[in-house]
KEKE-3310 file (N, C-alpha, C; in steps of 0.2 Angstrom, whole numbers, plus 5000, padded with zeros to 4 digits):
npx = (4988:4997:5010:5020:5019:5031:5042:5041:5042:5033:5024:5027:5041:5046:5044:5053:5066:5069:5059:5064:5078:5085:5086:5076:5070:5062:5057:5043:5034:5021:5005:5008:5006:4995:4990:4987:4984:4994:4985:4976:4984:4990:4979:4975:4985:4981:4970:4966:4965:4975:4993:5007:5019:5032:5047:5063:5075:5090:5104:5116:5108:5092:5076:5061:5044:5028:5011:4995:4994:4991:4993:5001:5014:5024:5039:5051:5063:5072:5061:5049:5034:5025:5014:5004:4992:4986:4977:4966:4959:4958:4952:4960:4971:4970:4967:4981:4988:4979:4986:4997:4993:4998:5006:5002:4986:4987:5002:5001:5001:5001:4997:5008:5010:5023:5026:5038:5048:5059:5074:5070:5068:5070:5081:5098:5094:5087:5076:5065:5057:5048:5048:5039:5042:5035:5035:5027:5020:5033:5053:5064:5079:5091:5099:5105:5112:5125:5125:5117:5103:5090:5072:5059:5040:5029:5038:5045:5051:5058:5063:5071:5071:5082:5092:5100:5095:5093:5083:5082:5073:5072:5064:5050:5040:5029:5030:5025:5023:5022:5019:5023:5020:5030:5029:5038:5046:5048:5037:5026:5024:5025:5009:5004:5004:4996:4985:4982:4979:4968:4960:4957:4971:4978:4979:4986:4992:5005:5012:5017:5018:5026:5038:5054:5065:5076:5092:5100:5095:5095:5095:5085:5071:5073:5060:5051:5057:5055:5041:5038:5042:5033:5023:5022:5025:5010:5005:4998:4994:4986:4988:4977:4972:4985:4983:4971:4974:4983:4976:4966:4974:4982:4972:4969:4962:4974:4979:4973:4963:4947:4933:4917:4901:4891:4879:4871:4867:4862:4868:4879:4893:4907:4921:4928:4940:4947:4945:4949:4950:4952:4957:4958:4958:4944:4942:4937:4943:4941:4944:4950:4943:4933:4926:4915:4910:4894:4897:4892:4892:4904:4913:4910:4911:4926:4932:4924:4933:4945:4945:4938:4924:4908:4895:4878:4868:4875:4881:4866:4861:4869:4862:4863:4873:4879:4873:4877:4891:4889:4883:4894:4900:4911:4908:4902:4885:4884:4880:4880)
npy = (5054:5043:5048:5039:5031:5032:5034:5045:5055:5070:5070:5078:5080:5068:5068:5078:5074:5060:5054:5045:5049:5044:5029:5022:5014:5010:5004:4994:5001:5002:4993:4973:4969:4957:4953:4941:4925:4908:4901:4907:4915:4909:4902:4915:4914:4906:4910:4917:4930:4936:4941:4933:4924:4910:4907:4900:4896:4886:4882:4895:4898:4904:4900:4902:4905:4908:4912:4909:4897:4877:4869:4870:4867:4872:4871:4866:4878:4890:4893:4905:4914:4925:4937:4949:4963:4965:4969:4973:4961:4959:4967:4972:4974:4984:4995:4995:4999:5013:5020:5025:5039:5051:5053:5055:5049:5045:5040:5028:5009:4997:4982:4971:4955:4944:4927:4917:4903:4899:4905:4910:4921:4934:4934:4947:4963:4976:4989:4999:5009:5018:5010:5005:4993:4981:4971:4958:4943:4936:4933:4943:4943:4956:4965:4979:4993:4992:4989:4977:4970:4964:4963:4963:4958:4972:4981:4995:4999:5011:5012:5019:5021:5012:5007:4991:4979:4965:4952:4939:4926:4922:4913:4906:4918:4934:4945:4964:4972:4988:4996:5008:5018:5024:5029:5028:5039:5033:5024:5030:5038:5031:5026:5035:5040:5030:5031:5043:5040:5030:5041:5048:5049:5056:5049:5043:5039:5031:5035:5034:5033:5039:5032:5027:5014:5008:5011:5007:4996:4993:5006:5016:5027:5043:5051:5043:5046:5059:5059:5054:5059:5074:5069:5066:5077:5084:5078:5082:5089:5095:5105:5103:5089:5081:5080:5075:5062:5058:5056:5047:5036:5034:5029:5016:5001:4988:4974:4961:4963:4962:4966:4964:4966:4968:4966:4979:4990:5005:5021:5026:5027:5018:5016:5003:4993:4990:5001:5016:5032:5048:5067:5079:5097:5102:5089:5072:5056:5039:5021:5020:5029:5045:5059:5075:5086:5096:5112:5109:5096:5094:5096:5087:5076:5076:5075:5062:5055:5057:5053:5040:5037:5041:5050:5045:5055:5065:5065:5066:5069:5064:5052:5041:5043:5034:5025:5016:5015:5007:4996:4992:4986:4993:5003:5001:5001:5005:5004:5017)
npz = (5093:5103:5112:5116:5107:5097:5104:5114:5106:5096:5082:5074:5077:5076:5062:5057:5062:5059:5049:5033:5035:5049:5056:5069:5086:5096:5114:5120:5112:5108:5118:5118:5106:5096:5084:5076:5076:5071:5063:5059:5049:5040:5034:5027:5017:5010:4999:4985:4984:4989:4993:4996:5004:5006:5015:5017:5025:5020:5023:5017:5007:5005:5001:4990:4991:4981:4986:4980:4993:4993:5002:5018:5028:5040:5045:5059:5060:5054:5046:5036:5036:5025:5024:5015:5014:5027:5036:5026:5031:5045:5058:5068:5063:5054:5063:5068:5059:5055:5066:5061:5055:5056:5046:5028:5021:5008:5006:5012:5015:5018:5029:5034:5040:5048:5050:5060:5062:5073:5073:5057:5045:5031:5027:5024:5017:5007:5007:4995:5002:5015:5034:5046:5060:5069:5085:5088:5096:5104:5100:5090:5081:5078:5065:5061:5051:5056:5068:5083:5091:5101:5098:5106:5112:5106:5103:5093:5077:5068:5050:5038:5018:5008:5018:5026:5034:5046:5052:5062:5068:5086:5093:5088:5081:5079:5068:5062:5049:5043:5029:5017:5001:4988:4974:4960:4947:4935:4934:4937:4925:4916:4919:4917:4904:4902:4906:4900:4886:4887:4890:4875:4870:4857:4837:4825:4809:4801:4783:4770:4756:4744:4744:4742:4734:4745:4748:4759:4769:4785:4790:4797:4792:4788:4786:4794:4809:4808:4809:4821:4829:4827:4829:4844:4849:4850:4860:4873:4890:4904:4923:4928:4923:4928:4940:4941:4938:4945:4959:4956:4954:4964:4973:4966:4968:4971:4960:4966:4974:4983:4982:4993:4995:5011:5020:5028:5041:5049:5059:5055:5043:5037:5030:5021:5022:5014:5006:4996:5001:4997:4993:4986:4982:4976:4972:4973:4977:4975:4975:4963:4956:4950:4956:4960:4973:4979:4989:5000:5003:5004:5014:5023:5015:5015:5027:5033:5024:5028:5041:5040:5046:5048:5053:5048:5042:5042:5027:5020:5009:4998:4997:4987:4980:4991:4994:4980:4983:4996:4989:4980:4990:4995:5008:5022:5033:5051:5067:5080)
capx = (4993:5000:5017:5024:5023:5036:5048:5042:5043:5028:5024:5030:5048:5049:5046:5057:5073:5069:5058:5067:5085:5088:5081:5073:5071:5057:5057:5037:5031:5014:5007:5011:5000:4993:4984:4981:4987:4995:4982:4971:4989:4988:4974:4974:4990:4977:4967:4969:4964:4979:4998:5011:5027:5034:5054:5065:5082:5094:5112:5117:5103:5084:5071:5056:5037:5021:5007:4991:4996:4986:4995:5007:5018:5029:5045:5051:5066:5073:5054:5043:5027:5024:5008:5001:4986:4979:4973:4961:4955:4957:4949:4965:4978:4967:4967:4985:4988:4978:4989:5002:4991:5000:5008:4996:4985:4989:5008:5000:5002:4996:5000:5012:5011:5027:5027:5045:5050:5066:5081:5068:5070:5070:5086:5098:5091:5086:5070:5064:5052:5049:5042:5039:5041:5034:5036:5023:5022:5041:5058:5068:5084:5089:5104:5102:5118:5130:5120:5113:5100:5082:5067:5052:5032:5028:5045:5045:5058:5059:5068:5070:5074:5088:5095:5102:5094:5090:5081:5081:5068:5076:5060:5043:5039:5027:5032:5021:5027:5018:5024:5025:5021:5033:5029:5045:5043:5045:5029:5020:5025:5021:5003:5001:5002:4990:4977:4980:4978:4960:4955:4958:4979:4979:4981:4988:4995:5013:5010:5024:5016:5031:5043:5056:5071:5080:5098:5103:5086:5094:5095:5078:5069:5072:5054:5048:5058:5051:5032:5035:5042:5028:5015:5026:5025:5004:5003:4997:4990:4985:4987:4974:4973:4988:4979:4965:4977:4987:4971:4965:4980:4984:4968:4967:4965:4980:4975:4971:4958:4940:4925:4912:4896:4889:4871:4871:4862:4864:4868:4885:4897:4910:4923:4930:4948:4952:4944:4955:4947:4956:4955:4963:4954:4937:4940:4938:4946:4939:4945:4952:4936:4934:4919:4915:4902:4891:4902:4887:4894:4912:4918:4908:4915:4934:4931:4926:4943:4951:4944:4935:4918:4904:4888:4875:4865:4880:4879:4860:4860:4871:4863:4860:4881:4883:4871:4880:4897:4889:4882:4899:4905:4915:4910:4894:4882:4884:4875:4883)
capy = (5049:5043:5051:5032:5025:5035:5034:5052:5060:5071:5065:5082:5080:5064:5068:5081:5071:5053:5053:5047:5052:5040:5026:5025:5012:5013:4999:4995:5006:4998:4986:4967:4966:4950:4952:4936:4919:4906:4896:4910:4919:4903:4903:4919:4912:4898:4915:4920:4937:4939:4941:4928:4920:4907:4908:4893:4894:4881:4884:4900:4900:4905:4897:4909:4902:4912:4909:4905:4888:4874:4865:4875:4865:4875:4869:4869:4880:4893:4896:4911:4916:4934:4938:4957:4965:4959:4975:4973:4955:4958:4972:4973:4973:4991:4997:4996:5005:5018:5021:5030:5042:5058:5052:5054:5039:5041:5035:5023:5003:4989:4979:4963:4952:4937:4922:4915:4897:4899:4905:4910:4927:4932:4936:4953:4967:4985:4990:5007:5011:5019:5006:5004:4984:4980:4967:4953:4938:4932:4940:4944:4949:4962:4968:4988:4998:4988:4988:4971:4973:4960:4967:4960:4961:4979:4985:4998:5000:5014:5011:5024:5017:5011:5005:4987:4976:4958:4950:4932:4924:4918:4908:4905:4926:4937:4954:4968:4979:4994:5000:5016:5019:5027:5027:5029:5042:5028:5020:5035:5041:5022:5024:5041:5039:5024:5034:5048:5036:5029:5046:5050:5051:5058:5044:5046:5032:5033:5034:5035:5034:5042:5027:5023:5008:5006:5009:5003:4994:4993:5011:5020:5033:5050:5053:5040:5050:5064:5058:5052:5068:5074:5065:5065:5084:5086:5076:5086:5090:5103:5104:5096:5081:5076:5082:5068:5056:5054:5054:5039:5031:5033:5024:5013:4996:4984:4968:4954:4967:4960:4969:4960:4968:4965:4968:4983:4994:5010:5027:5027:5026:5014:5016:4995:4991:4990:5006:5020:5039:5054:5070:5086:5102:5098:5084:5069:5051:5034:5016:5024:5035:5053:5064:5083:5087:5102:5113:5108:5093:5092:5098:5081:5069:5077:5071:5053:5054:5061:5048:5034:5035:5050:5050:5046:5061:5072:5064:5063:5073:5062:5045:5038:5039:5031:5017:5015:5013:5001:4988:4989:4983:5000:5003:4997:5006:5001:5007:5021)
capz = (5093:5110:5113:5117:5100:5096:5110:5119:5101:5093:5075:5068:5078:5073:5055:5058:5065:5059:5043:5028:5037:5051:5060:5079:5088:5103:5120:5123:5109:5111:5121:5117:5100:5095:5080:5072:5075:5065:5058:5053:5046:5035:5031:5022:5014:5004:4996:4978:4984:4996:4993:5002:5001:5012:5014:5018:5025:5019:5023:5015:5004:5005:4996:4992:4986:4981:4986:4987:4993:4993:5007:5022:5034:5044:5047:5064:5062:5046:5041:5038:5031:5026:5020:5016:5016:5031:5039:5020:5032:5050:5061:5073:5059:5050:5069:5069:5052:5057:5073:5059:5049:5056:5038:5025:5018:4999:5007:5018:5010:5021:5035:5033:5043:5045:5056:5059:5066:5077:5065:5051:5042:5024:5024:5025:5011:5009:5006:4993:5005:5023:5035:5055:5061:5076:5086:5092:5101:5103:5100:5085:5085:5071:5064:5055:5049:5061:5076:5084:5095:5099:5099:5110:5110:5107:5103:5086:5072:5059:5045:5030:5011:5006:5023:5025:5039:5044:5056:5063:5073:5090:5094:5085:5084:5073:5065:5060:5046:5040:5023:5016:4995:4984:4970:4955:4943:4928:4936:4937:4918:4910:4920:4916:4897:4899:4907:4894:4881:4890:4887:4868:4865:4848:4835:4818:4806:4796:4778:4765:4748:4740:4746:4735:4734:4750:4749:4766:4773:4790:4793:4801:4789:4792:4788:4801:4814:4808:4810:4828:4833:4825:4833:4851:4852:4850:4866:4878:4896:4910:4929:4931:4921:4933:4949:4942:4937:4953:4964:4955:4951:4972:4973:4960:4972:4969:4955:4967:4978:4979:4987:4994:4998:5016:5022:5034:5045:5055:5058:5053:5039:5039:5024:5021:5026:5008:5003:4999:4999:4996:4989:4982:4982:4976:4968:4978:4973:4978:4971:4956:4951:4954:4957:4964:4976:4980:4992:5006:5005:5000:5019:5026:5011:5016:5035:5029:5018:5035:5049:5038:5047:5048:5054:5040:5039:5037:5020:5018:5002:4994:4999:4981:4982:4998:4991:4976:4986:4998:4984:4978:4995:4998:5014:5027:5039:5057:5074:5084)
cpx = (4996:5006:5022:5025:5030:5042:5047:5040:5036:5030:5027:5039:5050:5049:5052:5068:5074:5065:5062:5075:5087:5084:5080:5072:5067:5055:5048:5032:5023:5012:5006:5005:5000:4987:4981:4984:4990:4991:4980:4977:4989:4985:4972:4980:4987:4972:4970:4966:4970:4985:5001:5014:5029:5044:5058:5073:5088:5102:5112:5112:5095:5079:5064:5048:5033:5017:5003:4994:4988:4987:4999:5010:5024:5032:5047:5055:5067:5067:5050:5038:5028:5016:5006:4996:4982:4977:4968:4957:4954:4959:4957:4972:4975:4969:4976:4987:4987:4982:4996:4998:4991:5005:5002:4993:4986:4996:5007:5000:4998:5001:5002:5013:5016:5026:5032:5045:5057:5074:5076:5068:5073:5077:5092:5096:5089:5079:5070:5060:5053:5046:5043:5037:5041:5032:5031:5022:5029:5047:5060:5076:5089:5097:5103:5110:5123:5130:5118:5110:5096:5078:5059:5046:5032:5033:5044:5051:5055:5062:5067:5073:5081:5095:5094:5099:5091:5089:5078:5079:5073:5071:5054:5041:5033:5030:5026:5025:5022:5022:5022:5024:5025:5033:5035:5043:5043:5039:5024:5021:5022:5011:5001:5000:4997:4984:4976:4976:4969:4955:4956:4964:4976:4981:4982:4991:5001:5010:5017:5021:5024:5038:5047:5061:5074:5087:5105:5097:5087:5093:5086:5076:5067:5064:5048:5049:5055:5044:5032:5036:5035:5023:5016:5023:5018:5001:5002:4992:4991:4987:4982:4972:4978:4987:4973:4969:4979:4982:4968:4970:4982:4978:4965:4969:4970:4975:4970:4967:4950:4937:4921:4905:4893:4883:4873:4867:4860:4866:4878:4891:4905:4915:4926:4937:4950:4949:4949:4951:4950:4954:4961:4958:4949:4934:4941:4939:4945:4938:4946:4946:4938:4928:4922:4909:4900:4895:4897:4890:4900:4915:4915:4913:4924:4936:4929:4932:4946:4950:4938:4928:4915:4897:4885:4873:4868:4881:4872:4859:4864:4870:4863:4869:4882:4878:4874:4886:4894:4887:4887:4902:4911:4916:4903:4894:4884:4881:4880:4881)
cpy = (5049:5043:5043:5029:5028:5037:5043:5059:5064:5067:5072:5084:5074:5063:5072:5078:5063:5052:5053:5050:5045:5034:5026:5016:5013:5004:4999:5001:5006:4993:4982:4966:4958:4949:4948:4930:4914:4903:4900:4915:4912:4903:4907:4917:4907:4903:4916:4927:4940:4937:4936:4925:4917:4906:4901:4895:4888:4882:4892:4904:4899:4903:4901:4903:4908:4909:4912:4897:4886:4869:4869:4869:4867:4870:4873:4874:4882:4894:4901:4909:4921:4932:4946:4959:4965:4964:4974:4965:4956:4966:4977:4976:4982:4997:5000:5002:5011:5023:5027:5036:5049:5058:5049:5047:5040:5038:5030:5016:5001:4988:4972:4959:4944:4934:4918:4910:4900:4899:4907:4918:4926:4935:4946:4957:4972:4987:4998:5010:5013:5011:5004:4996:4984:4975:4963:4948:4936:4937:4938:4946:4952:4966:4973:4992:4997:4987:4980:4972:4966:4964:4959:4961:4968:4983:4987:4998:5003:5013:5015:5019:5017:5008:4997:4986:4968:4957:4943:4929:4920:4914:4909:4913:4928:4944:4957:4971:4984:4997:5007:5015:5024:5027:5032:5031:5038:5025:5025:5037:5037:5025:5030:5041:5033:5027:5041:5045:5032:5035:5052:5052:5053:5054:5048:5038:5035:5033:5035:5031:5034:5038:5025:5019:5009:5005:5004:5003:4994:5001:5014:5025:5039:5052:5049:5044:5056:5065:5056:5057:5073:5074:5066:5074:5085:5083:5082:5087:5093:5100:5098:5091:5077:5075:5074:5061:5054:5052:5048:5034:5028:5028:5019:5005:4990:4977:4962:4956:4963:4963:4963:4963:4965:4970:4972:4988:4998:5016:5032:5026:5024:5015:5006:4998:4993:4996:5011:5028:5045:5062:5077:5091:5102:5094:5077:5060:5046:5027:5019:5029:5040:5057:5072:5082:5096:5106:5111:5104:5090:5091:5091:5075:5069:5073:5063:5051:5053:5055:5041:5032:5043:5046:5050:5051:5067:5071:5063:5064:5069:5052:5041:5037:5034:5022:5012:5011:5008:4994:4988:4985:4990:4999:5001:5004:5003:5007:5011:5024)
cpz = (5100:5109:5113:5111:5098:5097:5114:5114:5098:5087:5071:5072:5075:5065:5055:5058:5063:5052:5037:5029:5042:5057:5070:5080:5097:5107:5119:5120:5111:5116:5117:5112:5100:5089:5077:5076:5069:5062:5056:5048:5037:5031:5026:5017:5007:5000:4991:4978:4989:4992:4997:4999:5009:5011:5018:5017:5024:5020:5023:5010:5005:4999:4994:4985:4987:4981:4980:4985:4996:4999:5011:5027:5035:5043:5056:5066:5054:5042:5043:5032:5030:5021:5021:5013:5022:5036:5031:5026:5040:5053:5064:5071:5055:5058:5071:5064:5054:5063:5068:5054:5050:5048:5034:5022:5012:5001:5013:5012:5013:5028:5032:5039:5042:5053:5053:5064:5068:5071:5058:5049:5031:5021:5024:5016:5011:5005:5003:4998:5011:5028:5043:5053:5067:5079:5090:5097:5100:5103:5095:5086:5078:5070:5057:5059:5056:5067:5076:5089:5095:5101:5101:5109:5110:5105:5096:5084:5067:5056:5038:5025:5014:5013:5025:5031:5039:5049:5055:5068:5080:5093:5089:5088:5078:5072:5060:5056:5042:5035:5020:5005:4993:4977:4967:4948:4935:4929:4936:4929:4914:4913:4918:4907:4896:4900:4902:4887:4881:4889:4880:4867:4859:4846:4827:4816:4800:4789:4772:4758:4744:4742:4740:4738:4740:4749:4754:4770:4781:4792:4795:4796:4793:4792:4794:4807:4813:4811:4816:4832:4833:4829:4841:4855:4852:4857:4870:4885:4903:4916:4931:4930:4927:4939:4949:4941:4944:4957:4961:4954:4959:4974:4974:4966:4966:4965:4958:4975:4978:4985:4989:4998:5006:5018:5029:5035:5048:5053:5057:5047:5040:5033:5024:5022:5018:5003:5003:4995:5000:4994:4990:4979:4982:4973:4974:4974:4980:4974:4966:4952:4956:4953:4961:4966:4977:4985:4998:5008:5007:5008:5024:5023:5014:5024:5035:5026:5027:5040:5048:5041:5048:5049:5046:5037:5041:5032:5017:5010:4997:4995:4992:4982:4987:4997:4987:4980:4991:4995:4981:4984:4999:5004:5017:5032:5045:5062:5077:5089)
residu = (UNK:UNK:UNK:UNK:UNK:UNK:UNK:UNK:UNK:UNK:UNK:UNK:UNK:UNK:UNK:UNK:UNK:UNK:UNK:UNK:UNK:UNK:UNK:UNK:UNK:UNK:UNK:UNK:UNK:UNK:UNK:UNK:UNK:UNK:UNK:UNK:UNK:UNK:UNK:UNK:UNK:UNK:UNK:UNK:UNK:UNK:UNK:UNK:UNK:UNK:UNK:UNK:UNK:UNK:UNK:UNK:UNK:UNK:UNK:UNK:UNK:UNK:UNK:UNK:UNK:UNK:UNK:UNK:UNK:UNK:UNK:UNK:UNK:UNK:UNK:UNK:UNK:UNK:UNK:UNK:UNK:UNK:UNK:UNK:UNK:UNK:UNK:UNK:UNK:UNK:UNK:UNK:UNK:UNK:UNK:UNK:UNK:UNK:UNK:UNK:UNK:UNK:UNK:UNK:UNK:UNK:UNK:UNK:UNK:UNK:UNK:UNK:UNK:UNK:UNK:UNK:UNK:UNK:UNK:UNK:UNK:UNK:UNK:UNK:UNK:UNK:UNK:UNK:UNK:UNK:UNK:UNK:UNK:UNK:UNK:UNK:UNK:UNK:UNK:UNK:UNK:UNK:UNK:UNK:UNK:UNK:UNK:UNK:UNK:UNK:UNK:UNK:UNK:UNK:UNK:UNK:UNK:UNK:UNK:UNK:UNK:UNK:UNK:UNK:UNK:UNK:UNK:UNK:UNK:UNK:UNK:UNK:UNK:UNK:UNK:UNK:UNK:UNK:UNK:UNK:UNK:UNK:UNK:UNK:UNK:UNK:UNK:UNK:UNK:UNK:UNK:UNK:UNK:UNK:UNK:UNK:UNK:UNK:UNK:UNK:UNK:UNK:UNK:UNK:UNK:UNK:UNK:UNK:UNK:UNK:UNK:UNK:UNK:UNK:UNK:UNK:UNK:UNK:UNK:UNK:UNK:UNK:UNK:UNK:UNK:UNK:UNK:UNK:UNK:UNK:UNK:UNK:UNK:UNK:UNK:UNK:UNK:UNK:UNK:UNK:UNK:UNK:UNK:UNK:UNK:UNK:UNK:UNK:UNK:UNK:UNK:UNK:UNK:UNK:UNK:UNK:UNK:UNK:UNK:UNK:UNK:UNK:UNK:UNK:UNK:UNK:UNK:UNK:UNK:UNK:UNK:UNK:UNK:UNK:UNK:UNK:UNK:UNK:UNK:UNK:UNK:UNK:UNK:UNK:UNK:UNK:UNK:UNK:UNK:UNK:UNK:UNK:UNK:UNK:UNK:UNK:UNK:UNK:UNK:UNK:UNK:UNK:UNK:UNK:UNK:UNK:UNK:UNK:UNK:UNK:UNK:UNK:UNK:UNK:UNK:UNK:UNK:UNK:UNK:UNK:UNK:UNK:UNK:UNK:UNK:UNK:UNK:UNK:UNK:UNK:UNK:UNK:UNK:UNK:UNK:UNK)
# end
């Protein structure tokens, strides 16, 4: 990691002094990105595989659509686009991402990219999440916990959760924002009892044969509470049920994800932009499925997790996998 994205800082001082605690603020983080343009930022706007919202200031009030649209016309002034994923569609925007993975990839998100007309912004609001925004073509100019400042092409901003900030285009600008996953233990509990339940919950059915007259029909029967208790308490599950669940669940690509297979060729291993490969001890987690390998190969597959490409014949022994995974589209061979 070059020392400048960070203002000077290592990545384990700056976790240290700024992770989750307080925000930074770095001149000339990178140089002056340019990752997309407007028309192709559009253009993935018109996709029913891609997230996007166009925001419209009017007065005091914000106007918000989802896409995908079927039609876009900017407004000259109080308009944005955002759209996310788009390291999942563009080379430059995955490249960026990658630039933070001294934080691990199960809390890595995506890349969002907004394009703002002059005065356009979605408004002030606090994010649950961690998330660096950095600045593109144009200026911004940003008000975070009673500071005002602008930020220029290449100019970085951390921001930890729960911290109040807003930012309003002072000419036609892009913003990069790199987000951070959190998942909330209600979100993890709900999907955790789904995936218990995909693999044989205990089922039982109420039964009261021996029912008699209902003195007060509204009240709840003790022995219904009784049977749910009952049934509640035989649920069960080990370490590592949750070690497999999390790994697929971190995984598990988001609903409006599509693969697409592409014809490739070479002596490399390429993981897709929209792949997500993990792993936890010797189990390895990829799109929501989970496998183990022979320990031959395990210390290969963990270095594809780790740096997204590998020579091919450090995985020879598992081509029949690596095949598998390219006719899914997963990830392609190329020349090195």
């Amino acid at each position: 990691m070059n020392p400048q994205l960070l203002g000077g800082l290592t990545a384990r001082d700056f976790l240290a002094r700024h992770w989750q605690k307080r925000p930074l603020f770095v001149r000339r983080a990178i140089a002056a990105p340019d990752l997309i343009d407007e028309r192709a930022l559009t253009a993935l706007a018109r996709r029913d595989d891609v997230e996007s919202r166009i925001v419209q200031r009017r007065g005091r009030r914000r106007d918000t659509a989802h896409g995908p649209f079927a039609k876009i016309k900017p407004r000259k002034i109080n308009w944005s686009i955002l759209v996310n994923g788009v390291n999942h569609h563009v080379a430059a925007a995955d490249q960026l991402l990658r630039r933070f993975s001294f934080v691990p990839q199960a809390r890595l998100d995506d890349v969002m990219v907004s394009y703002a007309t002059t005065g356009g912004g979605v408004g002030p609001h606090v994010d649950s999440y961690d998330v660096f925004l950095i600045q593109g073509p144009g200026r911004r100019r940003w008000r975070i916990d009673g500071k005002t400042f602008v930020a220029g092409p290449g100019d970085l901003i951390y921001l930890p959760p729960g911290l109040e900030h807003d930012g309003v285009a002072l000419e036609p600008c892009f913003t990069y924002s790199i987000g951070f996953r959190a998942p909330r233990g209600a979100e993890l509990g709900a999907a955790f009892l789904d995936w218990l339940h995909e693999r044989g919950l205990p089922d039982a059915r109420y039964r009261d044969s021996r029912l008699r007259p209902a003195a007060h029909p509204g009240r709840i029967p003790a022995a219904m509470t009784a049977f749910a208790r009952r049934f509640l308490s035989t649920i069960r599950w080990t370490r590592a049920d949750v070690a497999r669940f999390l790994g697929e669940y971190l995984t598990q690509p988001k609903p409006h994800v599509v693969f697409h297979p592409v014809a490739s060729k070479g002596n490399w291993i390429r993981l897709d932009a929209k792949t997500q490969l993990l792993y936890s001890g010797d189990r390895f987690f990829i799109n929501g499925e989970s496998f183990s390998l022979p320990a031959r190969d395990a210390g290969s597959m963990r270095e594809l997790a780790d740096r997204r490409g590998i020579a091919a014949r450090r995985l020879a022994s598992q081509s029949k996998l690596i095949r598998q995974w390219r006719s899914a589209g997963w990830l392609r061979l190329e020349k090195n």
